[in-house]
C-alpha positions as CSV (number, residue, x, y, z in Angstrom):
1,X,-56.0,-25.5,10.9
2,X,-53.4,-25.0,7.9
3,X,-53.6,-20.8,8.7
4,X,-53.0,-21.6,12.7
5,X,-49.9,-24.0,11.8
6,X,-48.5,-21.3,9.7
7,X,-48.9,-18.8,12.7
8,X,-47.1,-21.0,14.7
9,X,-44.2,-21.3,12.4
10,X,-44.1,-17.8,11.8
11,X,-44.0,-16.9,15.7
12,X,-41.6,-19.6,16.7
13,X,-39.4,-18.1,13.9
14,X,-39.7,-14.5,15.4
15,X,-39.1,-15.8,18.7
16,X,-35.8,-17.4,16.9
17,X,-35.0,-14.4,15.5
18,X,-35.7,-12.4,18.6
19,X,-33.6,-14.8,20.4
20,X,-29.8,-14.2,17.9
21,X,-27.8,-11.9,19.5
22,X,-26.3,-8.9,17.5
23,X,-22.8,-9.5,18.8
24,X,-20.5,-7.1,16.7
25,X,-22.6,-3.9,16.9
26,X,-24.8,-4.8,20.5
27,X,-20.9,-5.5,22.0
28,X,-19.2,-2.7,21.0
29,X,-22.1,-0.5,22.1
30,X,-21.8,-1.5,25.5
31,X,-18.3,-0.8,25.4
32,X,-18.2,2.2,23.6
33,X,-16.5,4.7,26.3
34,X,-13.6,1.3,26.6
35,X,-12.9,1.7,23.3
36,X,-12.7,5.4,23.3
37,X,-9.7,4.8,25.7
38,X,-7.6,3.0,22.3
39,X,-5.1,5.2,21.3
40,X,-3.6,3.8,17.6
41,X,-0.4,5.3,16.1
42,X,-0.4,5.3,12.4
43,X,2.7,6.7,10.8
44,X,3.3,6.8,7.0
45,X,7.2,6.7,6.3
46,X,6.4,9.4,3.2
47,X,6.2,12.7,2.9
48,X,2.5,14.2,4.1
49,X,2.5,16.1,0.7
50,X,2.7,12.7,-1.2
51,X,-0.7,12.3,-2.9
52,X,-0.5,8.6,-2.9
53,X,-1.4,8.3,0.8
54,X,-4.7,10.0,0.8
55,X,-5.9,6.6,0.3
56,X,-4.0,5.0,3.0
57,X,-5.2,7.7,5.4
58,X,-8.7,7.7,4.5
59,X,-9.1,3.6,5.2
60,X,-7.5,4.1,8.5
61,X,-9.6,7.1,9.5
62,X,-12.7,5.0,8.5
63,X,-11.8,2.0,10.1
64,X,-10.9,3.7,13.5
65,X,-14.4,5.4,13.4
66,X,-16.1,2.1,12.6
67,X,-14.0,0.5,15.5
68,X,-14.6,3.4,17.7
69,X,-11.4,4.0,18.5
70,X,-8.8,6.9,18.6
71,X,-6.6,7.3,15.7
72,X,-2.6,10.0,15.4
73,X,-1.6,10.0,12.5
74,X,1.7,11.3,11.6
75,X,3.5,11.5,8.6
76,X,7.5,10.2,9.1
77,X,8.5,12.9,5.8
78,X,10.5,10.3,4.6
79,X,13.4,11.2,7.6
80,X,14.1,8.1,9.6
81,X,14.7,10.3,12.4
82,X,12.0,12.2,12.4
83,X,9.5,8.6,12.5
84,X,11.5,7.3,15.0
85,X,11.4,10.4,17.1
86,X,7.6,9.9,16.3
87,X,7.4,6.4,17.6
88,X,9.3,7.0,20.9
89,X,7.1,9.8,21.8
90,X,3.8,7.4,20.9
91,X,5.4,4.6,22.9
92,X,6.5,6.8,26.4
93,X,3.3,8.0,26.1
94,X,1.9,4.7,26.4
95,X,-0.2,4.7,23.0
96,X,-2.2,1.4,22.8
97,X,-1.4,0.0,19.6
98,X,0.6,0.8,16.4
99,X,0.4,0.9,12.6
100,X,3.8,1.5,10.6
101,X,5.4,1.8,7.5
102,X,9.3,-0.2,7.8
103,X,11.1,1.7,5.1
104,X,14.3,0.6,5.8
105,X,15.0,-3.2,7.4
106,X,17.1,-2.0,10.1
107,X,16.6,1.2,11.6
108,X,13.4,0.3,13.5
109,X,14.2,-2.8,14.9
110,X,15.0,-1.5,18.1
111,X,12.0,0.9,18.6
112,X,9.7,-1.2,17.5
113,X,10.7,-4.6,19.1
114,X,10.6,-3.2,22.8
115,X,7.5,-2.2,21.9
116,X,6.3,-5.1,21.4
117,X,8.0,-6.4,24.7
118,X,6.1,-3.8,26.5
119,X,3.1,-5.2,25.5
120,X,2.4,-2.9,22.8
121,X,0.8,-4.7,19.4
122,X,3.0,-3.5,16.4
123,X,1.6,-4.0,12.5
124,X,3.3,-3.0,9.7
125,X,1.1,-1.6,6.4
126,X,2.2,-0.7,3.0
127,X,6.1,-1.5,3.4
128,X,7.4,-3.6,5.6
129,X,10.9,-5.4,6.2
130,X,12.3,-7.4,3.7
131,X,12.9,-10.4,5.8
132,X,8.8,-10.4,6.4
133,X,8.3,-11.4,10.3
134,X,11.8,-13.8,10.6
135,X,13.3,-13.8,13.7
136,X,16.2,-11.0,12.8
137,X,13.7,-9.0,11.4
138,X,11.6,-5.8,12.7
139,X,9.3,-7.2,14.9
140,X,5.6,-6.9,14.0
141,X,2.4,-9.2,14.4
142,X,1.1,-8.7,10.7
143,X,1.9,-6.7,7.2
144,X,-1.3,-5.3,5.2
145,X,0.3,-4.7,1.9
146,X,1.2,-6.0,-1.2
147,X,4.1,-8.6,-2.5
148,X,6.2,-6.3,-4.3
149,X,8.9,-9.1,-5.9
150,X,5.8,-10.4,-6.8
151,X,3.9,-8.1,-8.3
152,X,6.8,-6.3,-10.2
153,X,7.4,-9.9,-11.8
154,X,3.7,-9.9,-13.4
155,X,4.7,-6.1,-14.6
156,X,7.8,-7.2,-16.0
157,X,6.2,-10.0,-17.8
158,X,3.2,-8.2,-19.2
159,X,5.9,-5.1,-20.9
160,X,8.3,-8.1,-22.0
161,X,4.7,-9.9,-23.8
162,X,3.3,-6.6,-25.2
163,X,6.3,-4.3,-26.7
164,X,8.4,-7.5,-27.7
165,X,11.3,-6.6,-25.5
166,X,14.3,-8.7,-25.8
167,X,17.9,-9.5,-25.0
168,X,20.1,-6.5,-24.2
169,X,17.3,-4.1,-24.1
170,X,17.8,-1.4,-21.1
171,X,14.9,-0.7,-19.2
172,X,14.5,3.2,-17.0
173,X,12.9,2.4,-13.8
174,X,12.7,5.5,-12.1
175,X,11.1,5.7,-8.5
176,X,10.5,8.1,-5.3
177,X,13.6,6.8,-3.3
178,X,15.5,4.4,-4.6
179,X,17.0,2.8,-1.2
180,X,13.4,2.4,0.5
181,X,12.5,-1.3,0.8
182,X,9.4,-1.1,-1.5
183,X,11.4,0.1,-4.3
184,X,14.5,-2.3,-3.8
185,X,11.7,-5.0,-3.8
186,X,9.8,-4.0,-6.7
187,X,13.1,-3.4,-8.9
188,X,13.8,-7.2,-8.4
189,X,10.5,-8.2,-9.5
190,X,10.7,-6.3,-12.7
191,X,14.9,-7.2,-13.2
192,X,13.8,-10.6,-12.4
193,X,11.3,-11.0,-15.4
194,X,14.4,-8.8,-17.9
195,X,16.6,-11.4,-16.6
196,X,14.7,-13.8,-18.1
197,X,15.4,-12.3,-21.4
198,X,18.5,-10.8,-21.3
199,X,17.6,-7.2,-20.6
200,X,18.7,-4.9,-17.7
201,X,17.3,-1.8,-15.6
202,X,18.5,0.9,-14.3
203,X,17.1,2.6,-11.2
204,X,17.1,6.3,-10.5
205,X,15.2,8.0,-7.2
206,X,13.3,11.2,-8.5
207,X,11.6,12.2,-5.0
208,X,8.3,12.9,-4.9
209,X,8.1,16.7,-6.1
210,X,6.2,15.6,-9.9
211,X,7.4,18.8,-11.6
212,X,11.5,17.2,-10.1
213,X,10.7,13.8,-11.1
214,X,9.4,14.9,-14.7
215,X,12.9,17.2,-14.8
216,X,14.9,14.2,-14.0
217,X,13.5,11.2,-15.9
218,X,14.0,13.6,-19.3
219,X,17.0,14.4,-18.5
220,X,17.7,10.7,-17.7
221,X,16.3,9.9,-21.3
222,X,17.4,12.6,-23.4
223,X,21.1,11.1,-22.0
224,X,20.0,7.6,-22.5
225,X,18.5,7.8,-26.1
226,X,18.1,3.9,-26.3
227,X,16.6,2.7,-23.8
228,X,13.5,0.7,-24.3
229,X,11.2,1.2,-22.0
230,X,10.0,3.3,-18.8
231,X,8.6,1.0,-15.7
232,X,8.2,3.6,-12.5
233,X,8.2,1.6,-9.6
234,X,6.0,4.3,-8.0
235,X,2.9,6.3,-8.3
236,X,5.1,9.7,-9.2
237,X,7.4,8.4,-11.9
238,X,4.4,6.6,-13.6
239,X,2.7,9.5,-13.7
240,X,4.9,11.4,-15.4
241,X,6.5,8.8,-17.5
242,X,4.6,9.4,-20.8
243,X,5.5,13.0,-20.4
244,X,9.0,12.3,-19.9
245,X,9.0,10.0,-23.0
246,X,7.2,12.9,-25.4
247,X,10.1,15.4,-24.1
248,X,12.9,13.8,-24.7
249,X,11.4,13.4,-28.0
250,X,11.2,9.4,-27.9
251,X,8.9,6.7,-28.6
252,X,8.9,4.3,-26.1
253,X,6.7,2.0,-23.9
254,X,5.8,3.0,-20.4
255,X,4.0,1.1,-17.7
256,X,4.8,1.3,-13.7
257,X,2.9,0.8,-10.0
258,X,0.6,2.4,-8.1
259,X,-3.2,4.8,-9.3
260,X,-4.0,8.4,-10.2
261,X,-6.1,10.3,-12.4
262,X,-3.3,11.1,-14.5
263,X,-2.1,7.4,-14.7
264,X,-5.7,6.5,-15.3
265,X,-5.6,9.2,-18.5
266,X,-3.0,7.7,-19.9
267,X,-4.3,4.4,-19.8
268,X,-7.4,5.2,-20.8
269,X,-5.7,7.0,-23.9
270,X,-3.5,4.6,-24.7
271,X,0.0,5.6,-23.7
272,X,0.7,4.0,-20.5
273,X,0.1,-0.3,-21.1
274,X,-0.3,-1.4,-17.8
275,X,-0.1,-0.1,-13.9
276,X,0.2,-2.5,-10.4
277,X,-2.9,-1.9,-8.0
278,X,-1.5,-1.9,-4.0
279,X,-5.0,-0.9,-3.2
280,X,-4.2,1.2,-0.6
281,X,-7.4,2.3,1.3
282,X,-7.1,-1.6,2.4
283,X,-4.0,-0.9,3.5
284,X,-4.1,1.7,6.0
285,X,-8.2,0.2,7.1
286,X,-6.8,-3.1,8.2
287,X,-4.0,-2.2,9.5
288,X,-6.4,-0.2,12.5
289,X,-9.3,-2.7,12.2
290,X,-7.0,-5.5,13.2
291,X,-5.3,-3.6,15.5
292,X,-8.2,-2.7,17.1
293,X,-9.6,-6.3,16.7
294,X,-6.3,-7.1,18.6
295,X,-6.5,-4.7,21.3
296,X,-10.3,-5.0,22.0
297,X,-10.6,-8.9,21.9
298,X,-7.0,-10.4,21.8
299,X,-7.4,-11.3,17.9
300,X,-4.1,-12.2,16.2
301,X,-3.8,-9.6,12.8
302,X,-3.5,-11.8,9.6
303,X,-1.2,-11.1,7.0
304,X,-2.7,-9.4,4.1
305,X,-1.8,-9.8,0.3
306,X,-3.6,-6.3,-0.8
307,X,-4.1,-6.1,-4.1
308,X,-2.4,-9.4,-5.4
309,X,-0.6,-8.8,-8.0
310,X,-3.6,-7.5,-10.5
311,X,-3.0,-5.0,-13.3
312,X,-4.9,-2.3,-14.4
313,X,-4.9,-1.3,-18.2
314,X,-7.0,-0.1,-20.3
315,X,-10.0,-3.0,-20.4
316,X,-10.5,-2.4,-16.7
317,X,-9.3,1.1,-15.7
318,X,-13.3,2.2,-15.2
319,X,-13.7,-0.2,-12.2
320,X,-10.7,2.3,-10.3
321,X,-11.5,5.8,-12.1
322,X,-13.8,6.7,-10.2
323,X,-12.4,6.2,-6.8
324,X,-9.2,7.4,-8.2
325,X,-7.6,9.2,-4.7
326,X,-9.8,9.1,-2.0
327,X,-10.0,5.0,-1.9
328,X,-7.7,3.7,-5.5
């Protein structure tokens, strides 16, 4: 009797099982030649040689094949005219959805709003405008990217804690292009924590060419022979900020934003304190996923803090080394 009961338990669980439907992947099967009809936009502001976006490309590539949907990317080379002659062409041609990077608060308001009035769903991944989604700002549904005041602050703190920097110390904080929205934003974080203190910063735009950024930043220090520290707000100035120190023969702290296997190094071996994780394969993965989430079922994209504002030194650099490009 005992052995029949558990056979009828067992069977009406099967049939329970049997009877849950596989919604996500059973769904999108069925409507996998509608999906292959999306046609998603994703255009980095930088330069296509800048190593930093590998990341950012490779989550969006992954998400659009998980989503089943078509994915153009193309690169903006850091020309506002160039993106903007990117998104006009995606948007005549009637592309389904977009993904940007807002590099500047005003020169894609009007592109990308009558998008939006045409029906086409705009997010905004990595940088977006300063005023974040107010009503004179660019208009987008969602940002997938990190709080740059925010996370600055936190770097700003943890050099101020560790090297005992103090009032009327000058800090170097050198970064790619020093008028994009992500670095204006990320100085503030960092000058906000100095201000606390009594230091200052000075910002300097080094491109994105590592062998021009090295060039400059020694230069830079070899004319400034006291400053205190080096914070790059940017994945090529922290990578060659240790370098930069050792030429222009000084002995300085250096910490800064953004992963690479160089900036990994020097954590690992002691000579860079501290570096701000974006996490940027999240970026550029949820920026498709939810817009294809959006275009497929009508979901609203959430806003996404990627990245928070952790550090990576050196009690933790493993977890990232060995995605180090292709993901961190």
């Amino acid at each position: 009797m005992q052995s029949v009961r558990k056979l009828g338990i067992a069977a009406i669980a099967g049939l329970v099982m049997a009877a849950v439907p596989t919604v996500g992947m059973a769904f999108d099967s069925d409507h996998k030649e509608e999906w292959k009809k999306i046609n998603i936009l994703f255009v980095p502001w930088s330069q296509s040689s800048n190593a930093f976006f590998e990341a950012v490309v490779n989550g969006a590539k992954d998400a659009a094949e998980q989503q089943g949907v078509n994915i153009d990317i193309q690169f903006g080379e850091e020309d506002q005219k160039h993106q903007l002659g990117i998104l006009e062409t995606g948007i005549a041609n009637k592309v389904s959805g977009i993904a940007v990077n807002i590099a500047d608060d005003n020169a894609y308001i009007d592109v990308l709003c009558g998008a939006m009035k045409q029906g086409i769903p705009v997010v905004t991944f990595n940088i977006d405008d300063s005023r974040h989604g107010a009503p004179d700002s660019t208009c987008r549904m969602a940002f997938m990217g990190q709080n740059f005041i925010a996370a600055g602050y936190v770097l700003g703190k943890r050099m101020i804690a560790e090297h005992g920097l103090k009032k009327g110390d000058m800090v170097f904080t050198p970064v790619e292009a020093a008028q994009a929205t992500y670095a204006v934003e990320r100085h503030a974080g960092v000058q906000k924590a100095l201000a606390e203190i009594g230091a200052s910063s000075e910002i300097l735009g080094v491109g994105n060419d590592h062998a021009q950024a090295l060039n400059l930043m020694t230069q830079y220090l070899l004319g400034h022979p006291d400053t205190a520290a080096v914070i790059g707000l940017g994945q090529t100035p922290t990578s060659q900020a240790v370098q930069a120190i050792k030429d222009a023969g000084l002995k300085i702290p250096a910490g800064g934003f953004d992963v690479s296997k160089d900036i990994l190094e020097d954590i690992k071996n002691g000579e860079l304190t501290a570096t701000v994780d974006q996490q940027p394969y999240s970026q550029g993965y949820y920026a498709v996923t939810q817009l294809a989430l959006n275009l497929k079922y009508g979901l609203y994209p959430s806003e996404m803090d990627t990245g928070g504002t952790g550090l990576i030194d050196k009690t933790n650099y493993q977890f990232a080394e060995k995605y180090a490009g292709p993901v961190r």
